[in-house]
GUMIRO-284082 format. One record per atom (N, C-alpha, C, O): residue number from 1; atom name; x, z, y. Coordinates in Angstrom, 3 decimals. Layout:
i	at	c1	c3	c2
NUM	CA	X	Z	Y .
...
***
This chain:
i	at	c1	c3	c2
1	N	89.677	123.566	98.856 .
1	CA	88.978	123.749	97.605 .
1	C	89.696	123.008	96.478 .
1	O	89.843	123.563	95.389 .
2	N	90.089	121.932	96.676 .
2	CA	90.856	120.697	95.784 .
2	C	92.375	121.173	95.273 .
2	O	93.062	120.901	94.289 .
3	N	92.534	121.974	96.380 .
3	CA	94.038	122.640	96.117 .
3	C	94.422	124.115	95.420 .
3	O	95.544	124.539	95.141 .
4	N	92.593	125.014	95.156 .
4	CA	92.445	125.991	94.655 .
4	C	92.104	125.518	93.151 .
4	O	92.299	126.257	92.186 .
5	N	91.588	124.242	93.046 .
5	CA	90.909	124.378	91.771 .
5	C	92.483	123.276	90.694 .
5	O	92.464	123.084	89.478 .
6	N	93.394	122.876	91.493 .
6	CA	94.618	122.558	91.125 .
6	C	95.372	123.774	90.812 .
6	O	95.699	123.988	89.644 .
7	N	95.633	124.469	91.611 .
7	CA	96.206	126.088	91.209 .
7	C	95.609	126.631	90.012 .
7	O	96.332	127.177	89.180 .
8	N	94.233	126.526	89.824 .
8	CA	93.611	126.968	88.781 .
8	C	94.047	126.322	87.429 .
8	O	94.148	126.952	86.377 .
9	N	94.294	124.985	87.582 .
9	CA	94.213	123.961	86.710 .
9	C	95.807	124.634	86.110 .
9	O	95.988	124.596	84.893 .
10	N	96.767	125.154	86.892 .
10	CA	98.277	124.879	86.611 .
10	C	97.912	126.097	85.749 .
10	O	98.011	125.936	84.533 .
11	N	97.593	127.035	86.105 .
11	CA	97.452	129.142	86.296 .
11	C	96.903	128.649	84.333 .
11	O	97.671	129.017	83.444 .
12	N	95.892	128.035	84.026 .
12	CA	95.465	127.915	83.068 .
12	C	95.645	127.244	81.722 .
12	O	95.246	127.744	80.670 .
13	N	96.252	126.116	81.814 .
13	CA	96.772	124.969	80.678 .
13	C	98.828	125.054	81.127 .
13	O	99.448	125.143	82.187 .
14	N	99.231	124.964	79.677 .
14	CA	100.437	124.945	79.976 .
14	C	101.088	123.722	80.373 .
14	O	100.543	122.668	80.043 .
15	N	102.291	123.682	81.104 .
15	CA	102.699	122.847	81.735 .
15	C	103.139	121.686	80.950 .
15	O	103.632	120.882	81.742 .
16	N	103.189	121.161	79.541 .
16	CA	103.077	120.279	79.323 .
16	C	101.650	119.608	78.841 .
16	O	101.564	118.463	78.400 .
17	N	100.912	120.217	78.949 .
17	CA	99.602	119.613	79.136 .
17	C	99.183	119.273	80.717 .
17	O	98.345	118.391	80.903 .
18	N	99.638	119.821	81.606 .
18	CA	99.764	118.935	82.872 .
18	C	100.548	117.374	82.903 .
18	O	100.344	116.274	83.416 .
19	N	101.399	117.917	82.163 .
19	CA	102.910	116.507	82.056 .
19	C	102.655	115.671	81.623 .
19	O	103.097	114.564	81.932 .
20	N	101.594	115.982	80.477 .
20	CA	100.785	114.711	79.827 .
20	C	99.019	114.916	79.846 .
20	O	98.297	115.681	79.207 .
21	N	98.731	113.933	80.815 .
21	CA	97.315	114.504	80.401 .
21	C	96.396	113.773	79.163 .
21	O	97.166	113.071	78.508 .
22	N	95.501	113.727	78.815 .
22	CA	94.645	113.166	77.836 .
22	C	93.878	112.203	78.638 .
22	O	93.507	111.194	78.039 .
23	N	93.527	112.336	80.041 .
23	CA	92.300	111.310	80.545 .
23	C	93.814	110.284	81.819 .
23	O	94.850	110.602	82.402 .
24	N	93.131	109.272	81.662 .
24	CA	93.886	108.390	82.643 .
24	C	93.728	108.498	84.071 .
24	O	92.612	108.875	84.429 .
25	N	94.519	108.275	84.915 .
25	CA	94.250	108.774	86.256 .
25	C	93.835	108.228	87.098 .
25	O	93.404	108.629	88.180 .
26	N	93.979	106.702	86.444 .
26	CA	93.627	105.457	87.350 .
26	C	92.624	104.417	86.371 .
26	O	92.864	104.305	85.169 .
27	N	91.746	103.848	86.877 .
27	CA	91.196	102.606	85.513 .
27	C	92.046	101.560	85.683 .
27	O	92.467	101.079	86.735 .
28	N	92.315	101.171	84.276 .
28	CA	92.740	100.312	84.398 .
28	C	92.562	98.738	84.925 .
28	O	91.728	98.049	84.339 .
29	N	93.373	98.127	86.079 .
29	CA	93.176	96.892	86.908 .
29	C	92.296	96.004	86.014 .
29	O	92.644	95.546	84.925 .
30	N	91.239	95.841	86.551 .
30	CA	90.322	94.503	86.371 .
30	C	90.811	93.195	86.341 .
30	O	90.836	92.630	87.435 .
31	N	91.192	92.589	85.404 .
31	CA	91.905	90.791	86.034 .
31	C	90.812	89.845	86.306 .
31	O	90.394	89.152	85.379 .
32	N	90.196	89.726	87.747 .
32	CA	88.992	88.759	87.741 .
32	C	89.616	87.242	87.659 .
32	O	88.887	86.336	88.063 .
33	N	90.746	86.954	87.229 .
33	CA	91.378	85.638	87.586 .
33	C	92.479	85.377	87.187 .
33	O	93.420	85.589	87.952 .
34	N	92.821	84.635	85.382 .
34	CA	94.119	84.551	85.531 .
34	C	94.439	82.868	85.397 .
34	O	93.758	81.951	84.939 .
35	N	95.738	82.905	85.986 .
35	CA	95.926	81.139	85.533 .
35	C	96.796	81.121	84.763 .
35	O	97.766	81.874	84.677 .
36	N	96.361	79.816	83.837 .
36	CA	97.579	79.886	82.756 .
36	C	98.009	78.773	83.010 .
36	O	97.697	77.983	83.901 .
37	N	99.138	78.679	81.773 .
37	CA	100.883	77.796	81.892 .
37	C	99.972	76.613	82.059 .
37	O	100.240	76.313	83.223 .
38	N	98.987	75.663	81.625 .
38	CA	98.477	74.851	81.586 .
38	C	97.284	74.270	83.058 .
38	O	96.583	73.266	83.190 .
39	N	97.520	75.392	83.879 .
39	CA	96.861	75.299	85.074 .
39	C	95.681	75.308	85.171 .
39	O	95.237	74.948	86.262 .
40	N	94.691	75.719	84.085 .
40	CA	93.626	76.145	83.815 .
40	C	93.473	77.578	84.173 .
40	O	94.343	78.370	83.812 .
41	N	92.477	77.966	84.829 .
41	CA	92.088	79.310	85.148 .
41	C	90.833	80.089	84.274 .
41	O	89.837	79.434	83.966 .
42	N	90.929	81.242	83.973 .
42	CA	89.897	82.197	83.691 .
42	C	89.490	82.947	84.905 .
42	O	90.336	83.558	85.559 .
43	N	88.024	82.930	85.296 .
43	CA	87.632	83.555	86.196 .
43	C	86.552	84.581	85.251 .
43	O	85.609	84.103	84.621 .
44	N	86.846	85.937	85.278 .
44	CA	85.670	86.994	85.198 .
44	C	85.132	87.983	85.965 .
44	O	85.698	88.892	86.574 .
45	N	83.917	87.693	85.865 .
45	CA	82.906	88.899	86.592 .
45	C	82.453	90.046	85.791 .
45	O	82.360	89.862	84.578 .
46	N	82.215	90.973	86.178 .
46	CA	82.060	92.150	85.741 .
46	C	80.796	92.851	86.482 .
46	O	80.687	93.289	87.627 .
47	N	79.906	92.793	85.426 .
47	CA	78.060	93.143	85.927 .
47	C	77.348	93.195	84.331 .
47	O	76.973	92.118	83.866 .
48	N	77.225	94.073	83.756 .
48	CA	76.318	94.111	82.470 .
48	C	75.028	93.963	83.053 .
48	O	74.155	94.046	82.189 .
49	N	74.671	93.812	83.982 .
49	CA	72.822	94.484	84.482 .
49	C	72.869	92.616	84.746 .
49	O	71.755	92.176	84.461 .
50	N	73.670	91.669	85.119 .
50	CA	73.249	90.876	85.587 .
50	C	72.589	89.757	84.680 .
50	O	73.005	89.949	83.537 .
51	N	71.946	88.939	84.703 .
51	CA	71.451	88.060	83.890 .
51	C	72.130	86.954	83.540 .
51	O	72.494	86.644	82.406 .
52	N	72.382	86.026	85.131 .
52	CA	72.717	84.644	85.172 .
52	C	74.504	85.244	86.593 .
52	O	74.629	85.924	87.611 .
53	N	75.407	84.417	85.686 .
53	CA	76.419	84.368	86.992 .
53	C	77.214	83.128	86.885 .
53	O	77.808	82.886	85.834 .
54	N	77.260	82.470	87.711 .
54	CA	77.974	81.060	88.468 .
54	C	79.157	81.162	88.700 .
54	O	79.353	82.347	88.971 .
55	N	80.279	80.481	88.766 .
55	CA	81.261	80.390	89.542 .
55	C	81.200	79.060	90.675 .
55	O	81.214	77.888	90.298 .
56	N	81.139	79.440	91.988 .
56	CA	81.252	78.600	92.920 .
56	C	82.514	77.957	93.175 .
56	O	82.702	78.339	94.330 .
57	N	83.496	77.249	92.887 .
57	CA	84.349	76.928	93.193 .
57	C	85.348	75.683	94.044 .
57	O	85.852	74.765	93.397 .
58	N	85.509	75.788	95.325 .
58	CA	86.053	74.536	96.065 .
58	C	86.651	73.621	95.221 .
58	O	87.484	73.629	94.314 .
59	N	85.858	72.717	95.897 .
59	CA	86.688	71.066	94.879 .
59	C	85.760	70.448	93.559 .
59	O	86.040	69.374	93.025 .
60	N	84.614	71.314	93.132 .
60	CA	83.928	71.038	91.781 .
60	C	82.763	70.708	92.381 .
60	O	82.662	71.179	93.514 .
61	N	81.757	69.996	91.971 .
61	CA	80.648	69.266	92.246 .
61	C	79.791	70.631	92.235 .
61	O	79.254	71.175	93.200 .
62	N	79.805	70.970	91.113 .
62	CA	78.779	71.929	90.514 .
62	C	78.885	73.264	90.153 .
62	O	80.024	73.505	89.753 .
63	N	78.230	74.121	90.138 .
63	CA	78.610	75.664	90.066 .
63	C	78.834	75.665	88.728 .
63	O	78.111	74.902	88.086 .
64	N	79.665	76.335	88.099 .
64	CA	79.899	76.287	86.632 .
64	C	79.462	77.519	86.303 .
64	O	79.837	78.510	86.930 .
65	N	78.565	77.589	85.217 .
65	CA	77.788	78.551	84.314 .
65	C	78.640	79.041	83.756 .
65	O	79.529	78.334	83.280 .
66	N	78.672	81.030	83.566 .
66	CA	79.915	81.818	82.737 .
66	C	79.527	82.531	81.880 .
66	O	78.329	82.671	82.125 .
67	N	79.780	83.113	80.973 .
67	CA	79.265	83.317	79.201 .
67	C	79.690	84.683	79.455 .
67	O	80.879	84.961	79.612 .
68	N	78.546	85.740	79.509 .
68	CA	78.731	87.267	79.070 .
68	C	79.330	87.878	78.065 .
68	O	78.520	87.715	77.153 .
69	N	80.312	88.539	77.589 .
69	CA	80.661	89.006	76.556 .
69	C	79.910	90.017	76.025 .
69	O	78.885	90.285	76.652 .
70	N	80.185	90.766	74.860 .
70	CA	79.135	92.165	74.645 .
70	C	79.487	93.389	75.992 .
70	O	78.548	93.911	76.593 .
71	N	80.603	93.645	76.247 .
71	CA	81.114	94.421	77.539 .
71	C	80.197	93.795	78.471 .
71	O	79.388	93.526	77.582 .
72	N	79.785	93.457	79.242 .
72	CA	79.064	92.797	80.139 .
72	C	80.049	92.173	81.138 .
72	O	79.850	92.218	82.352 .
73	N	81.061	91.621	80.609 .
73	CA	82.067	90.773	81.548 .
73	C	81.986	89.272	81.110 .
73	O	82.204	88.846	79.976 .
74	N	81.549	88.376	82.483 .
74	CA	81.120	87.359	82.255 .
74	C	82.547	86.108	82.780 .
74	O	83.335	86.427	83.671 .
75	N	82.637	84.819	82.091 .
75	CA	83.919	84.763	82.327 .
75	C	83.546	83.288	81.709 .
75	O	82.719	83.032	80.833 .
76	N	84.502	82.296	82.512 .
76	CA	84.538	80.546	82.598 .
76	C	85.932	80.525	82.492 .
76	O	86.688	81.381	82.951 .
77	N	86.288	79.391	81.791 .
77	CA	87.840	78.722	81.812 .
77	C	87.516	77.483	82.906 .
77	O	86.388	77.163	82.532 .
78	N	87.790	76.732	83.864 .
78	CA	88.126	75.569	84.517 .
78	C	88.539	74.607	83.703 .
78	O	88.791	75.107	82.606 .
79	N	88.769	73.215	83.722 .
79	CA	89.699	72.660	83.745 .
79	C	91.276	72.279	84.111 .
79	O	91.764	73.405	84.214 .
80	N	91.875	71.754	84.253 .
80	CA	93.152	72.115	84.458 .
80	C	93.378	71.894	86.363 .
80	O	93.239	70.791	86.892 .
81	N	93.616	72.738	86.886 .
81	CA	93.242	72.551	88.427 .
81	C	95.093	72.399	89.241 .
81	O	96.125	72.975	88.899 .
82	N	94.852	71.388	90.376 .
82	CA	96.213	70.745	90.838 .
82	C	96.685	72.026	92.239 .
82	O	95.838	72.675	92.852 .
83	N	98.133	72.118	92.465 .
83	CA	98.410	72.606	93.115 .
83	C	97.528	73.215	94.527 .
83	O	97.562	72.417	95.464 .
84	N	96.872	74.306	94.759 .
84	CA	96.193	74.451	95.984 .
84	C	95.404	75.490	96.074 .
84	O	94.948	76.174	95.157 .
85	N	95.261	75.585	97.140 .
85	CA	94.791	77.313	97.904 .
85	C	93.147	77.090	97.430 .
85	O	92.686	76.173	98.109 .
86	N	92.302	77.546	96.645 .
86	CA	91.075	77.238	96.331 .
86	C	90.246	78.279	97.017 .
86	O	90.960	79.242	97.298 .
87	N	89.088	78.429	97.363 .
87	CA	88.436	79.040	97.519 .
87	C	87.161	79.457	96.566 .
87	O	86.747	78.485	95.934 .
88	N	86.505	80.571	96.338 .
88	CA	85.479	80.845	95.140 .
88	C	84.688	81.825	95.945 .
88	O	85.026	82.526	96.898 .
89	N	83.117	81.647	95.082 .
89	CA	82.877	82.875	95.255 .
89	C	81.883	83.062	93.456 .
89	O	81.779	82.164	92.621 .
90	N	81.501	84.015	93.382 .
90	CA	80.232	84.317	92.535 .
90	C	79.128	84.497	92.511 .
90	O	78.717	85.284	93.363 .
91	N	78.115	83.893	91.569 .
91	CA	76.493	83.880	92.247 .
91	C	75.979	84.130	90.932 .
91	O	75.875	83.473	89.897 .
92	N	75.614	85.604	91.405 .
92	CA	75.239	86.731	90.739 .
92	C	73.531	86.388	90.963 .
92	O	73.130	85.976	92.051 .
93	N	72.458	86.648	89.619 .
93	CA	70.995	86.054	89.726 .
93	C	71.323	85.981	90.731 .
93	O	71.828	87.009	91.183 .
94	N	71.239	84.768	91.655 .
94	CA	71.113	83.405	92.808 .
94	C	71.732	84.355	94.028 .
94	O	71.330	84.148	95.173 .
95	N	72.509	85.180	93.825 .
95	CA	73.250	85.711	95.134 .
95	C	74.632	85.551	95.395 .
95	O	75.143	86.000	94.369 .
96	N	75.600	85.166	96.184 .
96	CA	76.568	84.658	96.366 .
96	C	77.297	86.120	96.639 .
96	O	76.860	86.977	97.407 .
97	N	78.441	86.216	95.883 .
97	CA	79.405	87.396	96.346 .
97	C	80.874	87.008	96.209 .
97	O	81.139	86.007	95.542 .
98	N	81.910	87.751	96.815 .
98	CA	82.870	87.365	96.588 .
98	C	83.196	87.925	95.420 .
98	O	82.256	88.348	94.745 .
99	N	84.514	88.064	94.915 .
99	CA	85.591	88.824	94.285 .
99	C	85.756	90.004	94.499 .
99	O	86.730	90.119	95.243 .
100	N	85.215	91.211	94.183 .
100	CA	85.318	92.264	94.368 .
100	C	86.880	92.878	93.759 .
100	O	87.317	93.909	94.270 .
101	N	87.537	92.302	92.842 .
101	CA	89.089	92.476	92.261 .
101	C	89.824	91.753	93.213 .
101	O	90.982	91.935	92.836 .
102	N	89.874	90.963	94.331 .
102	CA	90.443	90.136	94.614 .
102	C	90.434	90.483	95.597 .
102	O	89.318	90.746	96.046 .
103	N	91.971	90.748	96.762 .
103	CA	91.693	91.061	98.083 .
103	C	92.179	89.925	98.773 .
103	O	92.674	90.290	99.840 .
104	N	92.253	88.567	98.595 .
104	CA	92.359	87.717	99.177 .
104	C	91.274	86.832	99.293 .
104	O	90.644	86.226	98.426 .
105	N	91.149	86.869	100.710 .
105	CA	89.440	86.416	101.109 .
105	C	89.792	85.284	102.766 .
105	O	90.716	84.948	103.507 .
106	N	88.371	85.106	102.576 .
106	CA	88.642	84.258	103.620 .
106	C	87.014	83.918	104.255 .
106	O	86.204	84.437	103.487 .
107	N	86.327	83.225	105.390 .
107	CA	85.053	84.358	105.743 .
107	C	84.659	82.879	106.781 .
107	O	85.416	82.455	107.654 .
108	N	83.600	82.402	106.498 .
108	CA	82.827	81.459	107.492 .
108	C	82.028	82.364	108.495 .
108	O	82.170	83.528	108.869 .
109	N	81.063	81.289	108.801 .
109	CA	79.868	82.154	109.760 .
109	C	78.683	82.239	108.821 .
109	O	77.578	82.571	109.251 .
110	N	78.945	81.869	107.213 .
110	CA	77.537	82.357	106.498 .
110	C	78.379	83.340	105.438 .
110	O	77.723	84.196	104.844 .
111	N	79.107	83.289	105.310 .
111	CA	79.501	83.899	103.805 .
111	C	81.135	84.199	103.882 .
111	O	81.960	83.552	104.528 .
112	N	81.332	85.171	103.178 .
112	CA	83.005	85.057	102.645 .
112	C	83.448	85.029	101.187 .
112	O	82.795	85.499	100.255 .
113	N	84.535	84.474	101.104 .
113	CA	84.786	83.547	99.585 .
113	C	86.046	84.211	99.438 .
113	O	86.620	84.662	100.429 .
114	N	86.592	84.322	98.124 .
114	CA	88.017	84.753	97.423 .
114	C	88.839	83.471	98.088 .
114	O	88.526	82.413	98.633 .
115	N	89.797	84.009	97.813 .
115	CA	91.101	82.736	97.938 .
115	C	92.025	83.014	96.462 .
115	O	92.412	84.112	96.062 .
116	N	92.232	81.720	95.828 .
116	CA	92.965	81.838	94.578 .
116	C	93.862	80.589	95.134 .
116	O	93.517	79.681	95.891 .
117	N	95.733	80.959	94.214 .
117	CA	96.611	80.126	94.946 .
117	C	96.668	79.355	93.437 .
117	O	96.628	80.093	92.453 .
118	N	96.747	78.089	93.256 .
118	CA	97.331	77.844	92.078 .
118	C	98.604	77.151	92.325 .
118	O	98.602	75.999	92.757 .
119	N	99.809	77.858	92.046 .
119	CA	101.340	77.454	92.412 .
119	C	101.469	75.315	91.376 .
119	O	100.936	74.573	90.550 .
120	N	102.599	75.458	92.364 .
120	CA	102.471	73.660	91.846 .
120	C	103.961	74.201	90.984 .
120	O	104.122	75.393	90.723 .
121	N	105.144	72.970	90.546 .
121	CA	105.651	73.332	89.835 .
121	C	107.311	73.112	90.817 .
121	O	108.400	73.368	90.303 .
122	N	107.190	72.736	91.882 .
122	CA	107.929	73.203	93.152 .
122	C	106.880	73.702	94.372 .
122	O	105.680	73.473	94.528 .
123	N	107.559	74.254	94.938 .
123	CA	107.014	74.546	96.368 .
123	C	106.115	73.865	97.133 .
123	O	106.428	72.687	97.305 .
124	N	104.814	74.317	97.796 .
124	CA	103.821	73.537	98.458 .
124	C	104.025	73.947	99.649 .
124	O	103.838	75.155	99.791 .
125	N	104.393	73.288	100.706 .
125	CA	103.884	73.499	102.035 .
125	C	103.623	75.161	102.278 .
125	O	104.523	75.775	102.851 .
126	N	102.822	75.646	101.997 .
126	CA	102.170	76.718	102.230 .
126	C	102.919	77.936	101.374 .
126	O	102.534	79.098	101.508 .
127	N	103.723	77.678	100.725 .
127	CA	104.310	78.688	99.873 .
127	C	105.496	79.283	100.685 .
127	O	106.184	78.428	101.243 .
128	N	105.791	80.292	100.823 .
128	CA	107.282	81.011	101.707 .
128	C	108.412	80.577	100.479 .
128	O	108.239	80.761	99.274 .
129	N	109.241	80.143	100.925 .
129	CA	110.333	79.302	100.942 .
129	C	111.560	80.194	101.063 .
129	O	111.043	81.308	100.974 .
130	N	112.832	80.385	101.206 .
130	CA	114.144	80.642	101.410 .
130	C	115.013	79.506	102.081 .
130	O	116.100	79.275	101.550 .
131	N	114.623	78.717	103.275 .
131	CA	114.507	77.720	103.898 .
131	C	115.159	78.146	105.489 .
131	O	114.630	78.989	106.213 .
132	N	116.052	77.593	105.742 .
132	CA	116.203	78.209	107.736 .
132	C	114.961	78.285	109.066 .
132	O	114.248	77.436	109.599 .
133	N	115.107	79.416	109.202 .
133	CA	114.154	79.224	110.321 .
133	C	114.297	79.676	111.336 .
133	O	114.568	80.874	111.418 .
134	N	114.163	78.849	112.527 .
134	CA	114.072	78.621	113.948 .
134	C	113.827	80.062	114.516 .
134	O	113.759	80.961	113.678 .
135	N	113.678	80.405	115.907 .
135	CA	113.590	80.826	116.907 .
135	C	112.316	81.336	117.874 .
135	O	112.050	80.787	118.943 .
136	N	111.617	82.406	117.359 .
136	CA	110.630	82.499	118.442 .
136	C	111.300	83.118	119.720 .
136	O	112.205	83.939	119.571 .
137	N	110.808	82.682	121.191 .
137	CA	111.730	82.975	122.406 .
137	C	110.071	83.813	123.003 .
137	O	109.011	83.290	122.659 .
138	N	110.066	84.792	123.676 .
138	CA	108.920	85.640	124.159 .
138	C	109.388	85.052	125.492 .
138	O	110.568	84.702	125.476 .
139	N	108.799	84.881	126.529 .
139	CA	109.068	84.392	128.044 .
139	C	108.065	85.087	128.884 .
139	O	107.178	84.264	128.659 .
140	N	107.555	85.846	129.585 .
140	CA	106.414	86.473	130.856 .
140	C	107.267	85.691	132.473 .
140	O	108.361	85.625	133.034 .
141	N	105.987	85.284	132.597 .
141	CA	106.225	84.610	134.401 .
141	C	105.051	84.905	135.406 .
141	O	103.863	85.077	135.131 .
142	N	105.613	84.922	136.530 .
142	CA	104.679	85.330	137.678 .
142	C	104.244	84.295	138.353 .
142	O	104.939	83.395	138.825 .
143	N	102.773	84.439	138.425 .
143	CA	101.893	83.054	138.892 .
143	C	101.267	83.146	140.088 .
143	O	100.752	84.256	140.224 .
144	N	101.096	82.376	141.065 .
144	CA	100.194	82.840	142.013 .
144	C	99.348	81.298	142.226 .
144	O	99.075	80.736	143.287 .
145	N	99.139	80.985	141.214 .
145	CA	98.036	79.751	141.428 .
145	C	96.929	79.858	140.205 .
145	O	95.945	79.138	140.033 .
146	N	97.323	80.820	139.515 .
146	CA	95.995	81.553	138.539 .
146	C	95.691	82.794	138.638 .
146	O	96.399	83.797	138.560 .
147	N	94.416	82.641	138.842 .
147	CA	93.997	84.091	139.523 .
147	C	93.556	84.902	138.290 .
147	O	93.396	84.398	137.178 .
148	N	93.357	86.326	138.613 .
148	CA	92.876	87.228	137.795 .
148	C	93.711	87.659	136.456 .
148	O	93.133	88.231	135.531 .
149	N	95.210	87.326	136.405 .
149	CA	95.938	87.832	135.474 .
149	C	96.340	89.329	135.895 .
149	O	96.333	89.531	137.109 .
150	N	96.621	90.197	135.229 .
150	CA	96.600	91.390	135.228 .
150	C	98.388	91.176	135.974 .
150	O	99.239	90.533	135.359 .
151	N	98.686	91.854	137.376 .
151	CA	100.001	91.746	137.724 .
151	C	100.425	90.275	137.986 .
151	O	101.464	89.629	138.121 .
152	N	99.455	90.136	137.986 .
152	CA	100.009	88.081	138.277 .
152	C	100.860	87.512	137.349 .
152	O	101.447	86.453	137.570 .
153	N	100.991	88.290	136.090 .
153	CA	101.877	87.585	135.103 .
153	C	101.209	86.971	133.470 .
153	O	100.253	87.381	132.811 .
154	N	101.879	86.195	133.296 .
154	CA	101.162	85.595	131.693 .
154	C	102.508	85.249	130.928 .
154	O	103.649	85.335	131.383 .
155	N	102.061	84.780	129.484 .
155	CA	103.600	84.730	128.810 .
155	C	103.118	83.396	128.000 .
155	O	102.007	82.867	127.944 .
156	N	104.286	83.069	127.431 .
156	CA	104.318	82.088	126.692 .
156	C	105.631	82.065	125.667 .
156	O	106.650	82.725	125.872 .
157	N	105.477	81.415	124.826 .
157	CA	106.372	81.268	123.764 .
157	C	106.865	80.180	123.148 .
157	O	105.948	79.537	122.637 .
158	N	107.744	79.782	123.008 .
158	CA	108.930	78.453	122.841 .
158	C	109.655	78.739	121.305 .
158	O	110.542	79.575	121.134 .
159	N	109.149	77.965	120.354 .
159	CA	110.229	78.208	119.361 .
159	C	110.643	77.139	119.366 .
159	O	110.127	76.043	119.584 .
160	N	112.782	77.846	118.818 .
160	CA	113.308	76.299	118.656 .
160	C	114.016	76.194	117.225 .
160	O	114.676	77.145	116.809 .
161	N	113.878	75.102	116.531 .
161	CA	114.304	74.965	115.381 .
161	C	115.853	75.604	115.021 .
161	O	116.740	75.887	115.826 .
162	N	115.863	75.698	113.933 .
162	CA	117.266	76.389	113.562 .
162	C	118.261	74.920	113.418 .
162	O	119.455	75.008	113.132 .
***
């Protein structure tokens, strides 16, 4: 059906009105989160219907209250925040949600929270690097003093530094 009413679409408007259309094809990306040069973050939510929205954020005492615009996008600056993997969520009238713009998440046994990175001004631990790296070795061995392995075999793995 999708591919008849495309045929239709071509059969009918000339081909540079295909080439360019008038409506956009995609919406444009939501930024729920940007950080700036100063290491301060903007976090916005996006809910006109909602009343009250929070930002929950690892490391802050207190949920910080965020200011609706006329668009109904609601949105907090931080203070200036130090190198590190943070976790957030949003609490929408008194309900906790994640980041719906944000596909970096991360998930307890009550709730799951965004993950935001704020880069330091070298490399943290946790950042991928251009650094040498070592050796994973795959090894399978045959056991007969642990029972119930499938074939009597199990594996293990040895990495060795570069």
């Amino acid at each position: 059906m999708r591919r008849n009413l495309l045929l239709a679409m071509a059969l009918l408007l000339p081909s540079a009105a295909l080439a360019q259309p008038n409506f956009p094809l995609a919406p444009p990306a939501f930024n729920s989160h940007e950080i700036h040069p100063d290491h301060t973050v903007t976090f916005r939510y996006k809910d006109a219907a909602a009343t009250t929205v929070k930002l929950a954020l690892e490391g802050t005492p207190h949920l910080l209250p965020m200011q609706r615009d006329p668009a109904g996008v609601w949105s907090v600056t931080t203070p200036p925040l130090g190198p590190e993997l943070y976790t957030y969520s949003f609490q929408v009238d008194g309900k906790n949600h994640a980041d719906p713009d944000n596909p970096r998440s991360t998930s307890s046994l009550t709730a799951v929270s965004s993950v935001l990175h704020v880069p330091g001004d070298t490399p943290e631990p946790w950042d991928a690097t251009a650094v040498p790296h070592g050796v994973l070795h795959h090894h399978t061995y045959t056991s007969k003093v642990v029972l119930g392995l499938p074939g009597n075999q199990s594996q293990y793995i040895v990495y060795t530094p570069p």
